[in-house]
C-alpha positions in Angstrom: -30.9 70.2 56.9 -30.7 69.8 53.1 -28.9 72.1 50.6 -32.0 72.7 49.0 -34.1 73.6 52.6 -31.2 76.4 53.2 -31.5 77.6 49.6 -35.2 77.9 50.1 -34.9 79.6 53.6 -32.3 82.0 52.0 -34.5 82.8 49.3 -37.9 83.8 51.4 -35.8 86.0 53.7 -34.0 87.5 51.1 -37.4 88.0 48.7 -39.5 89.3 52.0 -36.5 92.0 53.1 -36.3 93.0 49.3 -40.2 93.6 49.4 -40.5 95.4 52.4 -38.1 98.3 51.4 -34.4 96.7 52.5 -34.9 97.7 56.0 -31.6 97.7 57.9 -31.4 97.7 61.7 -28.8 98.6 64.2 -28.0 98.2 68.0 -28.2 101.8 69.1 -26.5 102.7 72.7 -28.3 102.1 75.7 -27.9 102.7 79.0 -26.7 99.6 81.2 -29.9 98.5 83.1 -30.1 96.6 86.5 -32.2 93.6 86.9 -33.8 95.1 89.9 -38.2 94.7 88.3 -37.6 90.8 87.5 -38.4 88.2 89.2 -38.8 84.5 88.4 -41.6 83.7 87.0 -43.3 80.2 87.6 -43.4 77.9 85.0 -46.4 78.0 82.7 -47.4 74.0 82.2 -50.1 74.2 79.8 -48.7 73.6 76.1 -50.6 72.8 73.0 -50.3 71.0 70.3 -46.9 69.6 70.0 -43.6 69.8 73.0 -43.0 72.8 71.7 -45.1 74.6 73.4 -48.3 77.1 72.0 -48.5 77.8 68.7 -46.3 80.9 68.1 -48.2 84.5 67.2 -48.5 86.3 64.4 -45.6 88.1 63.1 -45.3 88.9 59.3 -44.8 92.4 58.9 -41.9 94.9 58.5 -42.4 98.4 59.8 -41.3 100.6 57.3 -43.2 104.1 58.4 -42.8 106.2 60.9 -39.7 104.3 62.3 -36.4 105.2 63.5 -34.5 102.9 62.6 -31.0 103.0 61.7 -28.5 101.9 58.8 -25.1 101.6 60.7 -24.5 99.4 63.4 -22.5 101.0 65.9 -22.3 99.5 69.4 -21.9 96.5 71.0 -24.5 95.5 73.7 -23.7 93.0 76.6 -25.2 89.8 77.2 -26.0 90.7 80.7 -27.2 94.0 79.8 -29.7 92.8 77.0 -30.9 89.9 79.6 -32.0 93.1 81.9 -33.4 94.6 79.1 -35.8 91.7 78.7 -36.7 91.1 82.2 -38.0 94.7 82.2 -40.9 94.2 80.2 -42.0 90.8 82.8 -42.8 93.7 85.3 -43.5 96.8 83.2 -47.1 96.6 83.3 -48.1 98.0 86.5 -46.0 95.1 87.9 -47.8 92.3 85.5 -45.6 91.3 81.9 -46.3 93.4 79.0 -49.6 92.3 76.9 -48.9 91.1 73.7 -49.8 93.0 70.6 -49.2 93.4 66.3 -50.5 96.3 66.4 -49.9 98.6 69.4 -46.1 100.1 70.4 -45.1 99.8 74.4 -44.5 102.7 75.9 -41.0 102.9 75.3 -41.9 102.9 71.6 -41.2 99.0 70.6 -43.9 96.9 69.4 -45.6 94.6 71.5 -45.4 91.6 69.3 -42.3 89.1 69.6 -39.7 90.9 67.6 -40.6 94.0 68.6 -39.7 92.4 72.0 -36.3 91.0 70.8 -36.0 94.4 68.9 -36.1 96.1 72.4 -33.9 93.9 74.6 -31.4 94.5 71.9 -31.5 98.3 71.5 -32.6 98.3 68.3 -34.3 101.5 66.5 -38.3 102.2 67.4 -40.6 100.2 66.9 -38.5 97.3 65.7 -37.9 94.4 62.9 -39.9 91.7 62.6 -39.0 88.2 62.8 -37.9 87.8 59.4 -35.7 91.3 59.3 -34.2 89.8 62.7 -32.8 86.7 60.6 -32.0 88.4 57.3 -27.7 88.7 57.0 -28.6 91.7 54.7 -29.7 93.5 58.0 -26.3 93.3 59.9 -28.7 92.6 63.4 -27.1 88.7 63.6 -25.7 85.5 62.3 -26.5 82.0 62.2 -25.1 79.6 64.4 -24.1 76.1 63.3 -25.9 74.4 65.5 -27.8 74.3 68.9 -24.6 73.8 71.2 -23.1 77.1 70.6 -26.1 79.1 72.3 -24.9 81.2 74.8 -27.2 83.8 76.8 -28.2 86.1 74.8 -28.6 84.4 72.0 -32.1 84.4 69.4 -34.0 80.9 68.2 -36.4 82.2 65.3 -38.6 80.3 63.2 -38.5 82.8 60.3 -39.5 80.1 57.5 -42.6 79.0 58.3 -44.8 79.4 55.0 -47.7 80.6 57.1 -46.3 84.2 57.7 -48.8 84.5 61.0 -46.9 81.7 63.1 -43.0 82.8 62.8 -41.8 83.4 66.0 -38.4 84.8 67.9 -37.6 84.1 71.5 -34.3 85.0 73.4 -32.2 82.2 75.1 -31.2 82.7 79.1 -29.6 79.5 79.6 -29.9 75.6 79.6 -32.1 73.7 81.9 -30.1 71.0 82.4 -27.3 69.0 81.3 -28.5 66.8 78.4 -29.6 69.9 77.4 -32.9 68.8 76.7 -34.6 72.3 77.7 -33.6 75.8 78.4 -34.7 78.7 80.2 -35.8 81.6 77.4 -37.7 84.9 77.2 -40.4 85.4 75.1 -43.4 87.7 74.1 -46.7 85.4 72.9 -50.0 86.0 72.5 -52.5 85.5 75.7 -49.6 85.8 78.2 -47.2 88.5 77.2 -44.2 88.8 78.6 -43.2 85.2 80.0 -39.6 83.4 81.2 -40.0 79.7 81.0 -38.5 76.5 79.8 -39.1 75.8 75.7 -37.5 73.4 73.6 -38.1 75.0 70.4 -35.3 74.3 67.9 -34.7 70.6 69.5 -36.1 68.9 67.3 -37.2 68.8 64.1 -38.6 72.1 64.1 -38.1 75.2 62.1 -36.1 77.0 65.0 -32.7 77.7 63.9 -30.1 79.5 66.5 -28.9 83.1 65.6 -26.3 85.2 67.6 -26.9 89.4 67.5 -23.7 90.3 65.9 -23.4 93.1 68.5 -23.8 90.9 71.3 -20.6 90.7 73.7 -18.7 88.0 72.5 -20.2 87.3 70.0 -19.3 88.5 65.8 -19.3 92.4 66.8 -17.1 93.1 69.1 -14.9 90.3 70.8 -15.7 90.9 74.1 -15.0 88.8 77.1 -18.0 86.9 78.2 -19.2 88.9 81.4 -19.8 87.6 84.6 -23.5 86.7 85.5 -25.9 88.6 87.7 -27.8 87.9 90.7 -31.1 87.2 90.6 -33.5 89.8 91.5 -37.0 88.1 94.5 -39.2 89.9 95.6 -42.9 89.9 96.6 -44.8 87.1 93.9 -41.2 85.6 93.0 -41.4 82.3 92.6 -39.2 78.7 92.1 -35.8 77.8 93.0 -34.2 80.7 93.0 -36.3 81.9 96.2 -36.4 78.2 97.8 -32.7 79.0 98.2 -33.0 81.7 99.3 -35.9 80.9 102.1 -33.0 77.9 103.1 -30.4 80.6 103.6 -32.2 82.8 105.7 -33.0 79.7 107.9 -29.5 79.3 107.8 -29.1 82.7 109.0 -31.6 82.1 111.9 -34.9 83.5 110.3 -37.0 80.7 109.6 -38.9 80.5 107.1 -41.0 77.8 105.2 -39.2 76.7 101.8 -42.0 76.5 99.5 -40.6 78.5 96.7 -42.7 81.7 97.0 -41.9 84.7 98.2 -44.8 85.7 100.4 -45.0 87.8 103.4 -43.3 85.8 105.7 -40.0 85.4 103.2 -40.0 89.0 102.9 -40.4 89.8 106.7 -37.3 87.5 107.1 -35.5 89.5 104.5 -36.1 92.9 106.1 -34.8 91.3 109.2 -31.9 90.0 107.9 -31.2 93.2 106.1 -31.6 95.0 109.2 -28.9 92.9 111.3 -26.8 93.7 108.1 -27.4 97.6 107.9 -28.8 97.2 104.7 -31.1 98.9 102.6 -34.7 97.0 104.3 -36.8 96.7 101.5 -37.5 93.1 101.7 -36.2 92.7 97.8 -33.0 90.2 97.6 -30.7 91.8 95.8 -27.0 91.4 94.9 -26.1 93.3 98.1 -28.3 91.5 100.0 -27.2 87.5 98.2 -23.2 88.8 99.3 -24.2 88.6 102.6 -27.0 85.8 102.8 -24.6 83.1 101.3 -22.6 80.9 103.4 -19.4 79.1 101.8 -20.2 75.6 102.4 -17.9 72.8 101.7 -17.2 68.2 102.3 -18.4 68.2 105.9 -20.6 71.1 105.8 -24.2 70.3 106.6 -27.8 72.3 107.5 -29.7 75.0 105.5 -27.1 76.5 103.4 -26.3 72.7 102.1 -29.5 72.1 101.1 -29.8 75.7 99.3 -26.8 74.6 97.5 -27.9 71.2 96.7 -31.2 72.9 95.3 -29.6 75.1 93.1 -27.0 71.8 91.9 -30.2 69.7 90.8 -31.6 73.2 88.7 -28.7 72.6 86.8 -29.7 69.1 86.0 -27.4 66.8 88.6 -28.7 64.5 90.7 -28.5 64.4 94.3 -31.0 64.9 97.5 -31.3 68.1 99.2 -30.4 66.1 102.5 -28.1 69.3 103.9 -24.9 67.3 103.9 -22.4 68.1 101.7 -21.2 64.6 100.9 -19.2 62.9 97.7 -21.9 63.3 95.4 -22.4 67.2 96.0 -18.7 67.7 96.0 -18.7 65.5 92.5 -21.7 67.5 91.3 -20.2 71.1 92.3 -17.1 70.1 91.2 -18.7 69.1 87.4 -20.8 72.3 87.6 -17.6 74.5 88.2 -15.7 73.0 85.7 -18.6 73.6 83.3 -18.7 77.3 84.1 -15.4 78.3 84.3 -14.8 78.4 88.0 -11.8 77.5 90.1 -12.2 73.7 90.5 -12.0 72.7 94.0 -15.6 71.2 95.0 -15.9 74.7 97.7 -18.7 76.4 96.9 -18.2 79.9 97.8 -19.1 83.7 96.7 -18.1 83.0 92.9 -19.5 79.6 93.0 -23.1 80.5 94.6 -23.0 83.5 92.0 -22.8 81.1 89.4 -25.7 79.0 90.8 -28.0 81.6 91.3 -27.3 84.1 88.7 -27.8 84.1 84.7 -25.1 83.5 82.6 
């Protein structure tokens, strides 16, 4: 990007924070939540336009009345925490995502739009900032990143320059979708859907998406803290994709079987209570992290059946190429020894309770 494009991009957040009153925002203290209403949602396909995906909703307005927000940053907010905080709102809705909105406030108070979103998941004051106040350094929310690579979980891509003030845009980044990182997994508000978790691409490209990090984000400029460790995914009834596919394989493994087709229907969640049952725990059919602790089998070279191919699924999520065949040859060794070595695991190709963790959670 030229000298003169940041000068610009400086100059319209800077003149739009100016006219809407200086608003500053802070990360309040919130409660740690579990991730126990998500599920994963499927994929939506349809996209318009361009590859990156529908045109992004109106968003162009700072709320300056009746709000409660704050002038002093004070806490620092985890990156697993504020992930749990966003997969609330995919469920809030009588179990259905969170309709989109300028207008109207949630019921926790935070505006239905997508900052008012990004606003929430951060703990931000009621109802929220709006895309530009999320980018503006006056605010103290975050910072800019030099480039795409350093996005860690947690992390915002906003569009806050676009001249058309009804098509900036703000979504939270989960995680990349594979390794040429040509995709990642996000969470975003939009209009039609609400509340959705899929793969974008916005900011690869030459697009107006620049990478921010929330200042008060662990590990990030606010507070230093070491990255945490990532969460195990939450299936339940409607869940769908990889995520339960492995799971459906493990519980084969564990002698209920069941078809792996992805989607946690009534047979998957019969299974579950079973297995839960033999394992004196809680049988509600949702697979939890109590639940994953004991579902997982360490499997290893020489290993082969249901729990291999539950591996291998999770592997080629991450973008390595192998066949779910269920035996743990030289090329799933190679890829779970690459993948462990990317995420900060012990390195010895075995992959085990910190390993599957890895695979299945968020990070």
């Amino acid at each position: 990007m030229s000298l003169r494009s940041r000068l610009t991009r400086r100059a319209q957040v800077t003149l739009i924070g100016v006219a809407a009153g200086g608003v500053a925002a802070a990360i309040a203290v919130v409660p740690s939540l579990t991730d126990s209403t998500s599920s994963e949602p499927t994929k939506v396909a349809a996209q318009k336009a361009t590859d990156y995906g529908p045109e992004p909703e109106a968003d162009s307005k700072l709320v300056t009345q009746g709000s409660e927000l704050s002038t002093t940053a004070t806490a620092t907010l985890s990156r697993d925490t504020m992930i749990n905080r966003a997969r609330t709102w995919l469920t809030a809705n009588n179990g259905g995502p969170v309709p989109y909105s300028m207008e109207r406030n949630w019921k926790d108070g935070y505006r239905q739009d997508c900052s008012g979103y990004v606003s929430m998941a951060l703990g931000l004051g009621k109802p929220g900032l709006n895309t530009v106040g999320l980018a503006d350094s006056q605010n103290g929310v975050t910072k800019r990143l030099s480039g795409m690579s350093q996005l860690k979980k947690g992390d915002l891509l906003i569009d806050y320059s676009t001249t058309d003030g009804d098509f900036r845009h703000v979504v939270i980044f989960e995680k990349w979708a594979n390794t040429s990182h040509s995709a990642y997994w996000a969470y975003e508000q939009r209009g039609t859907y609400g509340t959705t978790h899929r793969q974008l691409k916005y900011g690869i490209g030459s697009d107006n998406y620049d990478p921010f990090r929330p200042v008060k984000l662990g590990g990030g400029g606010g507070g230093q803290l070491p990255s945490p460790g990532v969460s195990w995914p939450i299936l339940q009834s409607g869940s769908k994709g990889a995520d339960v596919r492995s799971a459906q394989q493990l519980l084969t493994a564990r002698g209920y079987t069941v078809e792996a087709d992805g989607v946690f229907g009534p047979k998957t969640r019969s299974a579950a209570i079973k297995f839960q049952k033999s394992r004196s725990l809680a049988a509600d059919g949702v697979i939890g992290p109590n639940t994953w602790s004991k579902l997982i089998k360490t499997v290893q070279s020489g290993s082969s059946g249901q729990a291999v191919k539950a591996a291998q699924t999770q592997l080629k999520v991450y973008g390595y190429s192998l066949a779910v065949d269920g035996k743990f040859g030289s090329r799933t060794k190679s890829a779970a020894v690459a993948f462990q070595k990317n995420h900060d695991l012990q390195v010895d190709g075995v992959i085990g309770p910190n390993t599957w963790r890895a695979l299945l959670g968020t990070r």
